[in-house]
C-alpha positions in Angstrom: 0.0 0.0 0.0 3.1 2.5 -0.3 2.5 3.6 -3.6 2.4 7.2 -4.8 -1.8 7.0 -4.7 -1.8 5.7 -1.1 -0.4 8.4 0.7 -2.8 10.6 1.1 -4.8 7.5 2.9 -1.7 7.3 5.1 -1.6 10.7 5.9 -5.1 11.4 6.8 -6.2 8.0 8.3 -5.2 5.5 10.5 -4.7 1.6 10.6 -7.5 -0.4 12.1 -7.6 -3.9 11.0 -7.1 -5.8 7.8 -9.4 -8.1 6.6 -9.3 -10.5 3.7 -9.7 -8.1 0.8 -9.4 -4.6 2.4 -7.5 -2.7 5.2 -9.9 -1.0 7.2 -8.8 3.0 7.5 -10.3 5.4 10.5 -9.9 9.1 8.9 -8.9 12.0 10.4 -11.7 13.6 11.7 -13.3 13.6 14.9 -16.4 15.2 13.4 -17.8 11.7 12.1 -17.0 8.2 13.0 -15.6 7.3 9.5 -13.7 4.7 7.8 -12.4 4.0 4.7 -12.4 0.1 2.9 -9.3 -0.1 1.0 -9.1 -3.0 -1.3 -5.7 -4.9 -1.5 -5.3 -4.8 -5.1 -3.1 -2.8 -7.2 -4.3 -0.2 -9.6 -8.3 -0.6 -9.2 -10.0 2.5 -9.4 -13.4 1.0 -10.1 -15.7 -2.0 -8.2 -16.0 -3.3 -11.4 -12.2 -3.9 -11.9 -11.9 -6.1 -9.3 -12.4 -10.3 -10.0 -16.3 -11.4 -9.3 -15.2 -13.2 -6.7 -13.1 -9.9 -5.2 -16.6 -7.9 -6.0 -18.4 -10.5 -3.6 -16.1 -10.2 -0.9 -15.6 -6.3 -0.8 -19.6 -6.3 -0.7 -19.7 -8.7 2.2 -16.6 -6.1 3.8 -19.0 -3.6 3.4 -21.8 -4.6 5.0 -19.8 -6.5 8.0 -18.0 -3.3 8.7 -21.2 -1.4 8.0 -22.6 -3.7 10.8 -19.8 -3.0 13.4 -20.2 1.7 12.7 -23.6 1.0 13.5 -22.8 -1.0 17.0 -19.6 0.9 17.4 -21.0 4.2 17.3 -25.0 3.4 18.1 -26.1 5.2 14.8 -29.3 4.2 12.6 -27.7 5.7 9.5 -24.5 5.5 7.5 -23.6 6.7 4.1 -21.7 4.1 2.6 -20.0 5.9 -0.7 -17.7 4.9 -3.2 -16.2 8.6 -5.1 -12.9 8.8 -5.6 -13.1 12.3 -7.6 -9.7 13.3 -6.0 -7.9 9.8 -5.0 -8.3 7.3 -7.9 -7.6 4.2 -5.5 -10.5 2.1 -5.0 -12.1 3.0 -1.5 -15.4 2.9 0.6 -16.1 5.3 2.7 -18.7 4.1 5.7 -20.0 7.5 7.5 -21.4 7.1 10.7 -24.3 9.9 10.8 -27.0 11.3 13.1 -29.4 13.8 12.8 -27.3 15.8 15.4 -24.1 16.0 13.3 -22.8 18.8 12.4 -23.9 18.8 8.8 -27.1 16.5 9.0 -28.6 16.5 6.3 -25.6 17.5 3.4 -22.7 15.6 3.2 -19.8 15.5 5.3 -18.0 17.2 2.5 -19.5 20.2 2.8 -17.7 21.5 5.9 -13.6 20.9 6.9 -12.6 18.5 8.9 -11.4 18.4 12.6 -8.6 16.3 13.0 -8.6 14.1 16.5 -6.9 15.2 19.5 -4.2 12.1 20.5 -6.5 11.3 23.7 -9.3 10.9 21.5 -7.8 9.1 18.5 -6.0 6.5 20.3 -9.6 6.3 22.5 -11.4 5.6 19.3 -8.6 3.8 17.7 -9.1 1.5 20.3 -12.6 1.2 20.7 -13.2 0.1 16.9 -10.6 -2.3 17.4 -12.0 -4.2 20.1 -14.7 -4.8 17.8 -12.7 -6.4 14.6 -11.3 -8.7 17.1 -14.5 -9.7 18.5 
């Protein structure tokens, strides 16, 4: 995952877990539970790039992690988005949301991001973990 199109992710995210197809990504911003899904593969920039059987197991990825945000972080909605507009590399965002956020109903584009304070990251670093373990 070093190459040139990763490092942005790097930069702006942190590790969680890996799983079979995809690393699993908290970013940067203590505004919104958020993670990225971060297929293994090099140079897909589309779902449809990836093998049928890679397509079946990012979906299941999806939804298991989509499961955990909405245990994790006690939320009835999440915006699950695949973009990539201004990093190529195949990702899925997951978005933890609630009507109380700070730009319910837009998107969480619409405002900049607030980056965690270290008590906080490593407090929700570890909290999602716990989970992926489970």
């Amino acid at each position: 995952m070093a190459n040139k199109v990763n490092k942005s992710f790097l930069k702006d995210s942190h590790l969680i877990a890996e799983l079979k197809l995809c690393s699993i990504r908290l970013i940067d911003n203590a505004k919104f539970p958020w993670i990225i899904l971060i297929p293994k593969r090099k140079n897909i920039t589309d779902i449809s790039e990836l093998s049928s059987k890679d397509q079946m197991l990012l979906m299941k990825e999806i939804v298991h992690c989509s499961k955990l945000m909405k245990k994790i972080f006690k939320t009835k909605k999440l915006n699950v988005e695949k973009i990539g507009n201004i990093v190529p590399q195949l990702h899925i965002h997951i978005i933890a949301r609630s009507t109380k956020d700070s730009t319910w109903p837009l998107s969480v584009w619409v405002i900049k991001g607030k980056p965690y304070s270290k008590v906080l990251l490593t407090k929700t670093i570890n909290k999602i973990k716990k989970y992926f373990k489970d």
